[in-house]
N, C-alpha and C positions, 0 to 999 in steps of 0.2 A: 597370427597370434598377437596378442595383446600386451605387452612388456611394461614395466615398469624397473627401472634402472635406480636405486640405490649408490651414490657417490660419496661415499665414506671418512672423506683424508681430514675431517674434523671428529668420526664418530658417531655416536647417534643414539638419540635419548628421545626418551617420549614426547617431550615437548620438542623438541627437531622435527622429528618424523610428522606431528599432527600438526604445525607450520607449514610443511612441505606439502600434506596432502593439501592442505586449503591455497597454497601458492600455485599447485598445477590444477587447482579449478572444483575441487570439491568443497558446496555451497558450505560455507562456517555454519548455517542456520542449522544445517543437519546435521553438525553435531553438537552444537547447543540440544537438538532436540535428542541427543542418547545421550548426554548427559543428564540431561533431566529425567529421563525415563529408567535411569539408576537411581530416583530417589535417594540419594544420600546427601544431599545439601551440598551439591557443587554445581558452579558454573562456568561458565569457560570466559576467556577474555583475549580477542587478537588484536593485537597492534602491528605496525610496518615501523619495523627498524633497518640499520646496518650495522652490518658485522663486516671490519675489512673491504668498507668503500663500498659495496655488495647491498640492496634493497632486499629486505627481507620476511616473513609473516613470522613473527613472534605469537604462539598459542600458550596462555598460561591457565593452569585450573586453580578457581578459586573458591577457599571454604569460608566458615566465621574464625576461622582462626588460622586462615593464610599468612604469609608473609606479603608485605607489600609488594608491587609489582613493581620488578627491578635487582630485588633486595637476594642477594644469590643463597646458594642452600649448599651446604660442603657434601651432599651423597649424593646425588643427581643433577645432571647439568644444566641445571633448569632451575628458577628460583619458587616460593611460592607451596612448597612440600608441607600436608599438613600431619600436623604432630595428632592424628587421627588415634583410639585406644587401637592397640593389637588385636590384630586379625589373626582367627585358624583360616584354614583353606574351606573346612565345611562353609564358615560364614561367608564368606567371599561367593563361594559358589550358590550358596543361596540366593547373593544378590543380583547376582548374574541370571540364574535361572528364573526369577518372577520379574524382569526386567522386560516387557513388552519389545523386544527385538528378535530379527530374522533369526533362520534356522542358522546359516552361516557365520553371523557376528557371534551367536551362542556358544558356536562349537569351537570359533575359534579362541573366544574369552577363554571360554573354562578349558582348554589345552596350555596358551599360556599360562595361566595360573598352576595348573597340573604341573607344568614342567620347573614353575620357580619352586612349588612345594617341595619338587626330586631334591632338586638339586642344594638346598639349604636342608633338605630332613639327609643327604651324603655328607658335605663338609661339614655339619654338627654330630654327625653321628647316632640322627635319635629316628622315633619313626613318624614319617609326612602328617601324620594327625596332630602330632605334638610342636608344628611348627608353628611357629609365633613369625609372623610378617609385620617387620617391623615399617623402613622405607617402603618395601615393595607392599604394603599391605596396605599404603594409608590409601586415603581417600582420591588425592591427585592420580595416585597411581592406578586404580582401580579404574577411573576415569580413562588417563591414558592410551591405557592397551584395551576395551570395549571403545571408544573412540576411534583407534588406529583403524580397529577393526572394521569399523561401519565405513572409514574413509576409502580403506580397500577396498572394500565390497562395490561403494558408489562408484569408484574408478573402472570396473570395470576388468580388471588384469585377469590375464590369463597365470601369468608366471613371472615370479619377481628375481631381478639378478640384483647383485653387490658386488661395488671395488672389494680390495684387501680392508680392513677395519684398522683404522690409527687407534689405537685401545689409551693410547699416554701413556703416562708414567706419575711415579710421583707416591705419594700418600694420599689417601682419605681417611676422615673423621664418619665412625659411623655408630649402630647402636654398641657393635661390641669393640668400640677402642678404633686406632688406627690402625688399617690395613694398608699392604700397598694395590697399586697401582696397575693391573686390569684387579678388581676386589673380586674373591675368591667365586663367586656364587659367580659373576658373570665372567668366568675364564670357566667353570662347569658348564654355563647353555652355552658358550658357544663352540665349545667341540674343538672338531678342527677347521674351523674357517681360519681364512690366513689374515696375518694380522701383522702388527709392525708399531711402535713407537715415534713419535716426533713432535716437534714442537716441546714448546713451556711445560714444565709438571704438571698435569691436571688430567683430571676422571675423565674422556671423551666417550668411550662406552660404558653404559650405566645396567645393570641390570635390567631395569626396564628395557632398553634399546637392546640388549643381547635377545630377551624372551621376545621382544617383539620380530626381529628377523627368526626365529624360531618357530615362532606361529606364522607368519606367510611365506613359510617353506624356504627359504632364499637361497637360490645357487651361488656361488663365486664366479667369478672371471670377468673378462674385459667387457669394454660396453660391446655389445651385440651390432651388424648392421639393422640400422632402423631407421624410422623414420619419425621425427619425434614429432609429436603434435604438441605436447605440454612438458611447460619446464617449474618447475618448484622446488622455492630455497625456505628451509626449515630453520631459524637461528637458537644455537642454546644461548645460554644466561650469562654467559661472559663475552667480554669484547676482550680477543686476546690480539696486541698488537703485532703486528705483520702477517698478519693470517685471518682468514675468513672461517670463526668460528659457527659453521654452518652444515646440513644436509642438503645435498641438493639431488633433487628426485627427477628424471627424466619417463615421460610416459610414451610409449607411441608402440607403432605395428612394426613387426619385422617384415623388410622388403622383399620384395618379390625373389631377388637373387640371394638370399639371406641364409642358405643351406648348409652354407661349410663352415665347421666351428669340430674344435677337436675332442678328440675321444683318446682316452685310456684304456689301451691296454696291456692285462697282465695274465702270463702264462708260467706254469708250473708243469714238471711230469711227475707223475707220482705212480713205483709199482710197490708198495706195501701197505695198502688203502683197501680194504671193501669197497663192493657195490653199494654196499646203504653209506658208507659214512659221506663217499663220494656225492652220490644221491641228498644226502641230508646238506651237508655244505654249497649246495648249490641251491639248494633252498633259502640258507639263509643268506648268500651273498646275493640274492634276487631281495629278499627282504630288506636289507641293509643301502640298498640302490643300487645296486648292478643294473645296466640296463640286457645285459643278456649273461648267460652263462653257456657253454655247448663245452662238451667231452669227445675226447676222437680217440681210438686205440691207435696205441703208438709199438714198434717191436723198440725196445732196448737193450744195451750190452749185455752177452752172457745168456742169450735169449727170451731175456725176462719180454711180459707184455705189460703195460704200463698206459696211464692214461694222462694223454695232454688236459689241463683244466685252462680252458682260455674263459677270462673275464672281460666285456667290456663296460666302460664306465663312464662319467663325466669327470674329469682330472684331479674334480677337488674331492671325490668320492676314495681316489686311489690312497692313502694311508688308514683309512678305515675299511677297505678291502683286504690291503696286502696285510695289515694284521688278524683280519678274520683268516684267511688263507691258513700263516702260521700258527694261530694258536688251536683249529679243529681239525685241520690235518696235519700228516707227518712229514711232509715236504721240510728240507730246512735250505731251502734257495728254491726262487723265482726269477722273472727277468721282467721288465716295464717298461713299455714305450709310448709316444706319445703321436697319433697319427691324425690326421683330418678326414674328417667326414661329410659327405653330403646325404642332407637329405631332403625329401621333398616333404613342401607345407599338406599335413596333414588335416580332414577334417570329419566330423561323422554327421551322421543323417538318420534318423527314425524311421525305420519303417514298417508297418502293420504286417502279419504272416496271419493264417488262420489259427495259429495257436496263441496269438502275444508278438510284442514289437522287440524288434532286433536293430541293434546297431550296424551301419554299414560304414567302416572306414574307409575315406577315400583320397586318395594323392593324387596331388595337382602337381604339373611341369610347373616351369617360372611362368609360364606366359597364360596359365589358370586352365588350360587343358587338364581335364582326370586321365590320367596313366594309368592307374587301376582303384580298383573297387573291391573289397570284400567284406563277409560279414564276419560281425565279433563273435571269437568263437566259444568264448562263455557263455555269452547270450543263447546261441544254437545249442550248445548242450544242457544249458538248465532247461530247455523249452524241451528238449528231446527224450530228459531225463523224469520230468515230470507227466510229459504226453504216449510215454512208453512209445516212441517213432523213430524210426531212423535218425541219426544225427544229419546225414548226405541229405534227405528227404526236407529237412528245415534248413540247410543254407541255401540249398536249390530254390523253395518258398520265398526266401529272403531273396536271393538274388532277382527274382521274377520281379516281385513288389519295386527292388530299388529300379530294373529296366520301366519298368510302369510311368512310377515316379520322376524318369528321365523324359519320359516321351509325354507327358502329362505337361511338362516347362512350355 
């Protein structure tokens, strides 16, 4: 699997992030060319600075009424912000959507954009149509996050991690007055990622920089075993002294022995619950990211029967679990612990049945031997559900195809 590591302890802002990708190797020319392919009168400009003794790729976007390059901007950490008119969301997505790019940079533009509408149409109080995108609307920024976008894309990742986020401190100047320090809207996208203060008063995550780890999905935790093939340092717009005002992107594959990494878990017993609410709540804690959910009947005191509800999860999942927990069931104590896990590098494989193509997932030892093989069992039941055929009868087809497919190598 294909990683992409996020190192945080500066923050991280649009122009950081689009430095970084062109420091670990994605061509600047290709996003010169999605900037231009938004049509709106902007173009990109990289230069190599230092931030903190540190060599760095400086990306800034530039409009007819940029600020010079250098010249810093008090809402995002980045200089060069243009005083573009106000943006709704309809507009924005308009421009996004006749923008000659892939299906992927599409989907993930107009989700960031979705997600900054939420979250300014909640702390204003009004509804998402009526939001006025001020910073986050202008032109650089637009640019940005469809930029970030295509950078990912070019990279190739499977799955993006991030340190804790230095969010600062401090005040900012913005359209509605001064605010402090993470600014409202970006302490809304980013949830509960873990986060921490340090260094000099100043914005380090920007709105942009929050929505953009929102849109490439980002887990928390420590760097991964890997192996890194490409390293890129993102610089924002201040040189703050003693410290390297910087993102630094680490790219590469997880190693062959790379399986053990921990898991969350949390259990509850619960006997004054239905079968549906039971049932319904394990629905939504799979929705929510659980990676599993299982029930086991338990006898408890006074003869009651009662149900264990064990969750597992990835660790920075566990406070928006354990409050889904207490607020749809009637549980009022749980227990959580924190254990390690191995698993083996997974991967899937296509292969043709006489009804339509089915996934076969297959696990690999460390040393790249397949341990086992099966087929997705979604796949098998829509094919069975729509060819009125046994379900057994299409994984069996499946499995036949993928032995084929082995001795065919």
């Amino acid at each position: 699997m294909r990683i992409g590591y996020l190192e945080c302890f500066s923050g991280i802002s649009g122009d950081m992030l689009l430095g970084a990708l062109v420091d670990a190797g994605v061509p600047f020319s290709h996003l010169e060319e999605t900037a231009a392919a938004l049509n709106v009168g902007a173009r990109l400009e990289l230069r190599k600075v230092t931030r903190g003794g540190l060599a760095a790729a400086k990306v800034d976007v530039l409009t007819p009424d940029s600020a010079p390059s250098g010249q810093e901007h008090s809402h995002d950490n980045h200089p060069g912000h243009s005083h573009a008119p106000h943006r709704h969301l309809s507009a924005i997505l308009k421009i996004i959507g006749s923008a000659p790019l892939s299906d992927a940079v599409r989907e993930r533009s107009v989700r960031a954009f979705q997600l900054l509408g939420e979250a300014e149409a909640a702390i204003h109080s009004i509804p998402v149509e009526k939001v006025h995108f001020h910073e986050v609307g202008a032109v650089d920024t637009i640019v940005d996050i469809v930029c970030s976008a295509a950078g990912a894309e070019y990279l190739g990742v499977d799955r993006w991690l991030a340190s804790a986020l230095n969010v600062g401190s401090g005040t900012v100047v913005c359209q509605h007055g001064t605010l402090p320090v993470p600014a409202p809207a970006t302490l809304a996208l980013l949830g509960d990622a873990p986060v921490y203060a340090a260094g000099p008063p100043m914005e380090r995550v920007t709105p942009t920089g929050a929505v953009l780890l929102r849109m490439l999905d980002v887990r928390y935790g420590p760097l991964p075993a890997m192996r890194v093939a490409a390293t890129g340092y993102g610089a924002g717009g201040r040189e703050t002294p003693g410290e390297p005002n910087l993102l630094r992107l680490l790219v590469g594959k997880e190693t062959a022995d790379a399986g053990t990494d921990s898991i969350a878990v949390i259990e509850t017993v619960i006997d004054d619950s239905s079968p549906q609410v039971i049932a319904y709540v394990s629905e939504k804690l799979l929705e929510a990211g659980a990676w599993d959910v299982y029930r086991v009947a338990v006898q408890m005191k006074k003869g009651r029967t009662g149900v264990q509800l064990t969750v597992l999860s990835s660790p920075d999942r566990l406070p928006l679990l354990r409050d889904l927990l207490f607020r749809e069931t009637t549980t009022i104590g749980l227990r959580w612990r924190l254990e390690n896990k191995v698993a083996l590098r997974r991967e899937f494989l296509k292969v043709e049945t006489p009804w339509g193509a089915v996934s076969i997932k297959i696990a690999r030892l460390p040393s790249g031997e397949v341990a086992n093989a099966s087929p997705e069992y979604e796949d098998c039941r829509a094919i069975a559900a729509d060819n009125s055929i046994p379900l057994k009868q299409v994984m069996e087809a499946a499995m036949q195809a993928y032995a084929a497919t082995k001795e065919s190598r």
